[in-house]
N, C-alpha and C positions, 0 to 999 in steps of 0.2 A: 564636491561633497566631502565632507568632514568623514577624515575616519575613525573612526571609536571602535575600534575592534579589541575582545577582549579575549587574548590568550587562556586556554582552558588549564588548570593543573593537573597535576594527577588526581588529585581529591574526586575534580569535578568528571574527570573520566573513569576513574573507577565507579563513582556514582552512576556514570551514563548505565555502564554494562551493569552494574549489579541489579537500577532499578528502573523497570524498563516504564512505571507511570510517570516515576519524574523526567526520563527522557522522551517522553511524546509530549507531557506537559512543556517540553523546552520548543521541543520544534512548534505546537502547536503555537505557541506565545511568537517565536517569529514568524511563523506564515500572517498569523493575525497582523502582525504590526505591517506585513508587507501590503497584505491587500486592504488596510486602510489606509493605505500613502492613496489610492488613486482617488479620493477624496478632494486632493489635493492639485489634481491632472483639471478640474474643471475650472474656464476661467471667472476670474474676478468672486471665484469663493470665499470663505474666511480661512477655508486652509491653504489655499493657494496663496491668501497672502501671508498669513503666518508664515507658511515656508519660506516663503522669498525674502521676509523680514530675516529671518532667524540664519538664512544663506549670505544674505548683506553682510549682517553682522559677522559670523564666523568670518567672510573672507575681508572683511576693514582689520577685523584684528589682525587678520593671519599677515597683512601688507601694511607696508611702516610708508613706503612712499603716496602719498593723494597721484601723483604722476600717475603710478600702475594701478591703485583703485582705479582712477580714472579708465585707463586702457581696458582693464581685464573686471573687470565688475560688470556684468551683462543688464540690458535695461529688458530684454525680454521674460517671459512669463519662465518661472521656475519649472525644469521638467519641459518645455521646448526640445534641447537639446536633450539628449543622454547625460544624465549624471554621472561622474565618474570620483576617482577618488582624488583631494585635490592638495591638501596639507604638503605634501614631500614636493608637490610640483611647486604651491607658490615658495616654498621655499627655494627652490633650486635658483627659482630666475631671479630672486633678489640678491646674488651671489655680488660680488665687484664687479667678476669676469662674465656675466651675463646682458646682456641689450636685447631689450622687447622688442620689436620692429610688428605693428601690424598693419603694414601697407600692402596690398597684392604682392606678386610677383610675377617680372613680367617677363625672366626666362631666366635660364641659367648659362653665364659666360663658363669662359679658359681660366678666370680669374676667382668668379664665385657667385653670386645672385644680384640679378638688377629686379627692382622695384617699381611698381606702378610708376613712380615719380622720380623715375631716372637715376636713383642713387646705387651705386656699385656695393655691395658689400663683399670684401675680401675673406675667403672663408681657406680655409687650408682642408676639413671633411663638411661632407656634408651627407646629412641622415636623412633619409626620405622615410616618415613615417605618415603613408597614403593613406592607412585605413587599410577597408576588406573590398570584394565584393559585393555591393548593394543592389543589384540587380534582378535579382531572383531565379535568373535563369542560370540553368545548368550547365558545368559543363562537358556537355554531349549534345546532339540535336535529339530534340522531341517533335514528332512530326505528327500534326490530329487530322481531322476530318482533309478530306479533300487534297490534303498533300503538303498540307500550310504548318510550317511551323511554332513553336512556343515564341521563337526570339521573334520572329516575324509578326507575330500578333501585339508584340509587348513593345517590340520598336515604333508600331503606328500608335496604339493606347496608352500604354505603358504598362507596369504588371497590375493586374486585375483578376480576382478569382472568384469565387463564393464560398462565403463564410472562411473565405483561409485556405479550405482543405479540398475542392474541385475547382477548374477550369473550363467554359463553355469550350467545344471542339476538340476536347480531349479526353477519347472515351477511358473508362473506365481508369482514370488518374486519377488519384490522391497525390495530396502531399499534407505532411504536419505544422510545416513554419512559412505558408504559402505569403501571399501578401495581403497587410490586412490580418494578422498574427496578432497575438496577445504577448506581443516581447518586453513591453513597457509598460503591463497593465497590473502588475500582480505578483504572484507565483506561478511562475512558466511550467512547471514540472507536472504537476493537475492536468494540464490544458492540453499536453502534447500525451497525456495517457488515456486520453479520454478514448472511449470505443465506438468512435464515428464509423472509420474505415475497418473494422471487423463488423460491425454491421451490414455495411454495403457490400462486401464479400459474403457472408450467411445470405444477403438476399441476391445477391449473384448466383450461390452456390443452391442455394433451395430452390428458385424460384425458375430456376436454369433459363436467367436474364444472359443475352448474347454481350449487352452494351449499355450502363448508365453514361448516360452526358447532360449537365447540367444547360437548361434553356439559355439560350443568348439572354433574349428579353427578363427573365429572370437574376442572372448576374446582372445585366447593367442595370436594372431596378434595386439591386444589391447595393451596388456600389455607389449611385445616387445619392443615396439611405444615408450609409456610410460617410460621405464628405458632408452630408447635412448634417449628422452629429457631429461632426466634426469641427464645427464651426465653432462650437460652445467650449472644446477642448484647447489645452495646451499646444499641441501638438500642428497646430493651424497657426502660429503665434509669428509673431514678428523676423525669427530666429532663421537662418539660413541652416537645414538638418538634412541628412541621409533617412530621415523619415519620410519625406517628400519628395514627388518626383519634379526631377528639376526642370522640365517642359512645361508639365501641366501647374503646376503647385499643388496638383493633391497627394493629401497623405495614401503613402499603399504601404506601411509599413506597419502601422499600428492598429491592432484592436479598439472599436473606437465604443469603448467600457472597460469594467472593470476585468479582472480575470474569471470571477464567478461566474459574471452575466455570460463571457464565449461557455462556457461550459455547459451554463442553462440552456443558451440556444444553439448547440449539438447535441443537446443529451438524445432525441428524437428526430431522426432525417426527416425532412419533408419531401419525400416521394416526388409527391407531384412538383417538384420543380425539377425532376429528369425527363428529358424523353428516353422512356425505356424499350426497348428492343428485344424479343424472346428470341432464342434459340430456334423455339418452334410455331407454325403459322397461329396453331392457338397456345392463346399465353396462358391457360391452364392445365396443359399438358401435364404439365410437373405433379397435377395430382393422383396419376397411376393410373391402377386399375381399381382401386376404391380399399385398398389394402393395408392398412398403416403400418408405420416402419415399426410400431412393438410388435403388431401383429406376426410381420416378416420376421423378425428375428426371435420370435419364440418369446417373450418375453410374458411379463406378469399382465393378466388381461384385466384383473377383479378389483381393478382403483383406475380414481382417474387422477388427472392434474390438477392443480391448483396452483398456478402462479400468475407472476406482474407480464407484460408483455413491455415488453423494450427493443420488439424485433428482432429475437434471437429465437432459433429452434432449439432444443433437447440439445445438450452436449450429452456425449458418451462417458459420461460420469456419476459414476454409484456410488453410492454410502448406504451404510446399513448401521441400525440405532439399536440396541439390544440391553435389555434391563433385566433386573434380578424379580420373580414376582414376591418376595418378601418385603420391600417396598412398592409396590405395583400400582398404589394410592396416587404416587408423586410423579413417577417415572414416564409411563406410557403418554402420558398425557405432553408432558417437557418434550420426550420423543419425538412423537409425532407434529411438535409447534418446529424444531431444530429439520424435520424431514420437509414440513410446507416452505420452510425458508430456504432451502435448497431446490427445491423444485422451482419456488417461485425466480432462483437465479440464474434456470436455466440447466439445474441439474437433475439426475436422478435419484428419488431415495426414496426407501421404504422402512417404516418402523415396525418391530416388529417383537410384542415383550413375549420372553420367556423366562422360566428359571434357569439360572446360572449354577443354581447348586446342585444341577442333575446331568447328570453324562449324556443320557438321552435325546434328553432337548439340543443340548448344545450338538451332538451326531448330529440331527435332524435338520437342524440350521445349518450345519457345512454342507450339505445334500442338496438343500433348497439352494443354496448358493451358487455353489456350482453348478446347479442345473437352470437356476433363470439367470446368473449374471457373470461364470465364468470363471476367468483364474482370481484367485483372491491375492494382491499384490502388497496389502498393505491390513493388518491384523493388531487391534490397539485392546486390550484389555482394562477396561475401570471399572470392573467390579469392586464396589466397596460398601459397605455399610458402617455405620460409626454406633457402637456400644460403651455406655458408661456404668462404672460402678466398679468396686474393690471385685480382682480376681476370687472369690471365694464368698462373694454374693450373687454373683449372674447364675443364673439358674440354667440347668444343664441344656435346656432348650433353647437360649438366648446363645450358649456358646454353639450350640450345634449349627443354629443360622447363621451367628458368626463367621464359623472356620468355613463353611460351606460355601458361602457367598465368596468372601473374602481372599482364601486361596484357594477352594477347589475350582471356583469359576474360573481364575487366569489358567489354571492347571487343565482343565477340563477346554476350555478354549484354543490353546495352544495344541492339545493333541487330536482334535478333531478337526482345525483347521489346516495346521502344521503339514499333511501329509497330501493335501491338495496343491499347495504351495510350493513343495517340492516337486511334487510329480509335473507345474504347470514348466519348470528348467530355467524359470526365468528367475531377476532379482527381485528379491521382496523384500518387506521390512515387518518386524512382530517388534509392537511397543506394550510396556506390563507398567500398569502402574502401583506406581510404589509410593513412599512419603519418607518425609523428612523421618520421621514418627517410628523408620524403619531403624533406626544411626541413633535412638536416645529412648528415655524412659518418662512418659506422661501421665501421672497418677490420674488414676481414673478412667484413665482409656489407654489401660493395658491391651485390654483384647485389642483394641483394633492395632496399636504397637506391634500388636506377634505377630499380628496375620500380615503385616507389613516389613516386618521381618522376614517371613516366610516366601513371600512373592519376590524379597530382591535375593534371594538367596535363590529360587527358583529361575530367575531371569538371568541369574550371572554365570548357572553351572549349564541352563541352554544356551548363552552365549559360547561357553566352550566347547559344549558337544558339539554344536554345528562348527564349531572353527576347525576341531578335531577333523570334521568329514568331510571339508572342505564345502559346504554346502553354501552356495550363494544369498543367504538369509541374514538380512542383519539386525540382531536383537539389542532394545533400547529399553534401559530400565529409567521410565521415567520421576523424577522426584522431585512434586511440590512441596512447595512450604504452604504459607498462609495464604487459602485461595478464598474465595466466596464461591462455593458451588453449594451452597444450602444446606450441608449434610449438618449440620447440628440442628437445621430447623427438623429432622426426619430422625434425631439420634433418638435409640430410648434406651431406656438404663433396664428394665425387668429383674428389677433388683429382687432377694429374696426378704431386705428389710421395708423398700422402699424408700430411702432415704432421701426426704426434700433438700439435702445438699447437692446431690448430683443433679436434683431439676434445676437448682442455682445453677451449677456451674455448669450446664448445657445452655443454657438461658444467657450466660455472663459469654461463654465462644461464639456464641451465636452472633451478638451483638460487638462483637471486637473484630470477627472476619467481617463485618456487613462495612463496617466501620474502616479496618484496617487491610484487609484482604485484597488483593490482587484478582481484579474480573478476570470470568471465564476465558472472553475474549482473546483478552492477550495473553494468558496464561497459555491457551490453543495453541496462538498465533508463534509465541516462543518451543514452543513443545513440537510444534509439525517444521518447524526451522531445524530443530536439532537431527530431528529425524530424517530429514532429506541428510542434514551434513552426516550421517552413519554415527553419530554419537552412542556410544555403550552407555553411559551417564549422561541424564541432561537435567538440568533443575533450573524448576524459575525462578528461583532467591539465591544465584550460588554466595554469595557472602556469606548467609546463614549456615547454607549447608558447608561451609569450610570452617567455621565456625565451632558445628557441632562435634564434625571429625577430630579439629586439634584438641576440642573438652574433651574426647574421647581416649585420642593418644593419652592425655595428661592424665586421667582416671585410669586407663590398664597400667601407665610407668609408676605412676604412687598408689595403687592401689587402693582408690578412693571411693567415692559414693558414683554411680550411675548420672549423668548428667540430664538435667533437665533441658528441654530447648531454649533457642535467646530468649529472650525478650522482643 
């Protein structure tokens, strides 16, 4: 295989970390081009011959002698064997001091290697590069039903499993890269994370199954299946491979599809090809005394569930979703769709709008907390509202819900959860979100600037009181840039002129974040990353944000204008 690999610069690694859509757009572009190589794996395709043409070609150029074309140019199907990288190798053998010899060999003398056809070759070292293990078997004895082992099943058949990741007579195994694996079909990395075997465990562990084992008669109608696709594949091909067992000639080593399709067909165990075995003589025992586990544990009675089934129970995982009612039009509703999506993955969560601009409410919510769902380990503050218009037109009541939302709720949050948190002795984390918006001056949405000012100034002086007390709590002032979280479609100006230039220009961000903005998603995805790694600062544009800091140096040392943000 040609290598074209192309060394990354600094440019293109600063790029990676600064912006994390172009670096998903990167990987996603090669995943893509991997799992439409297997296009190519089917024979007598037109991808399969393209490839093989365009394989020719690369290695007629890369060899000056027709002699070693001859030798080393393969006539079987492209993808038979394992591709490997190939440019530095036909180089080497075309050397002066290099001789291709590809006759058997038919042992090794005192002197050096004799050949199928009797010829001695005089060697002074000699490199024995064998390969691996192909075998599938471990090394340790696996011993299943009756007293029989893995190697002892696999020396009369060969390796044989179902779908890759069970084996008939071997209770309750798993494995991820069994035989009959997806190692040639795709992107391996998907396929080996998929959540087969946590599933068969949840239904071991709920169902208080003694023993899945996958049907005899089942697997060999598997593997049947399997070599009869296989017929149409590469991987059956003329070629002598480590793909193949070398008794039987069938393939046990490859997936016989693409990568997608093993994925599609584990995403869903099929049950009934175990004979399953209960703990207890009846196999519904597991379901109590008619008592549910919310029930048992005190939990919230006055909702129900609403999720996907993929054969997974409730994990012991809560989130809780809380909104300002000064927008309470937009929010409860978003809440509650972010709550069913969790539920529906197997988690717990409950939405729940209150006002954030009242001490009360927010008491009242640490209370409930504590009381249906325990120590609160993880405390994230985003209260914000977005206000437009000249400081000295917002009318006193637009600033009052302003400042109230904006910094009394992080303020009011942190002190009514903060002391629960403490008392539970354990590690926790409290994240406040802040803005870019905090580090510069944005004409027109001053207000929201101060109150963002206010909240990292608020976050950095409890990040040292707790350091002060030694308190296990680690506080993370979070700071976006240009998100797309909809706040300009919810901003309003309440101006005292009303001036149709701020409906302009809520109208003009609105459409630049829809446009330019960094999704919720990953914005999340980057932001609960920082937070595990204990980061005091974390921002999802840091370019920008280092950007704005040095305009900032540069305006205190020349005493200049107040910087606006990049561009």
């Amino acid at each position: 295989m040609q290598q074209n690999r192309r060394l990354h610069t600094e440019a293109d690694i600063e790029r990676f970390n600064n912006d994390p859509e172009y670096y998903k757009a990167f990987r996603k572009q090669i995943e893509q081009q991997m799992n439409e190589n297997f296009a190519a794996s089917i024979k007598n395709s037109e991808a399969q011959e393209k490839g093989r043409q365009w394989a020719e070609k690369m290695m007629s150029s890369a060899i000056a002698s027709p002699e070693l074309r001859e030798k080393l140019i393969p006539s079987w199907e492209l993808g038979c064997r394992r591709l490997t990288p190939s440019l530095p190798y036909l180089k080497a053998i075309q050397e002066p001091n290099v001789n291709v010899v590809r006759t058997g060999i038919r042992r090794i003398t005192e002197k050096g290697i004799e050949t199928e056809d009797g010829e001695i070759h005089e060697i002074d070292t000699l490199i024995c590069a064998t390969g691996f293990n192909t075998s599938f078997s471990s090394r340790f004895n696996i011993v299943g039903k009756n007293g029989v082992s893995l190697r002892t099943m696999w020396k009369a058949r060969g390796p044989e499993a179902y779908l890759g990741m069970a084996i008939a007579g071997l209770l309750n195994y798993f494995t991820l890269l069994g035989p009959n694996c997806p190692i040639a079909n795709g992107s391996l990395i998907p396929c080996i994370e998929s959540r087969y075997i946590v599933q068969a465990i949840t239904k071991i562990q709920t169902d208080q199954v003694r023993s899945l084992d996958v049907k005899q008669p089942i697997q060999d109608a598997f593997n049947d299946y399997v070599q009869e696709v296989h017929k149409d594949l590469v991987w059956t091909g003329s070629c002598q491979s480590w793909y193949k067992d070398r008794k039987s000639g069938r393939v046990v080593a490859v997936w016989p599809g693409s990568s997608l399709h093993f994925m599609e067909m584990i995403a869903t165990p099929r049950w009934e090809d175990f004979d399953i075995k209960y703990i207890n003589s009846n196999p519904f025992s597991f379901m109590g005394n008619g008592i549910s586990q919310r029930e048992a544990k005190g939990e919230d009675l006055t909702y129900c569930e609403s999720r996907r089934w993929f054969g997974f129970r409730p994990r012991s995982a809560y989130c809780l979703i809380r909104n300002g009612r000064h927008h309470r039009r937009h929010r409860p509703r978003r809440a509650e769709e972010v709550a069913s999506e969790i539920r529906a993955a197997d988690g717990k969560a409950e939405a729940r709008g209150i006002d954030v601009s009242r001490p009360d409410e927010l008491d009242a919510l640490a209370a409930y907390v504590h009381t249906h769902y325990g120590d609160v380990r993880l405390l994230i503050n985003n209260a914000a509202i977005e206000t437009l218009g000249t400081l000295w037109e917002l009318s006193s009541t637009r600033w009052e819900t302003t400042l109230n939302v904006n910094i009394h709720g992080p303020i009011h949050g942190v002190r009514a959860l903060l002391p629960h948190m403490m008392a539970s002795v354990k590690e926790c984390w409290n994240a406040n979100v802040s803005s870019v918006g905090a580090f510069t001056t944005i004409p027109g949405q001053s207000a929201y600037a101060i109150t963002k000012h206010a909240v990292q100034a608020f976050t950095e002086s409890l990040h040292v009181e707790l350091r002060s007390q030694k308190i296990p709590i680690h506080v993370s002032s979070v700071i976006p840039g240009l998100l797309n979280p909809g706040i300009f479609d919810r901003a309003q100006q309440n101006t005292a002129t009303v001036d149709p230039a701020w409906e302009r220009h809520r109208k003009s961000m609105a459409e630049m974040v829809w446009g330019t903005g960094m999704g919720i998603e990953e914005a999340s995805r980057i932001i609960v990353e920082q937070i595990a790694e204990g980061k005091l600062w974390m921002c999802t544009h840091p370019a920008v944000m280092t950007e704005i800091l040095q305009q900032r140096i540069q305006y205190y040392e020349g005493q200049g204008e107040p910087n606006a943000p990049p561009a």
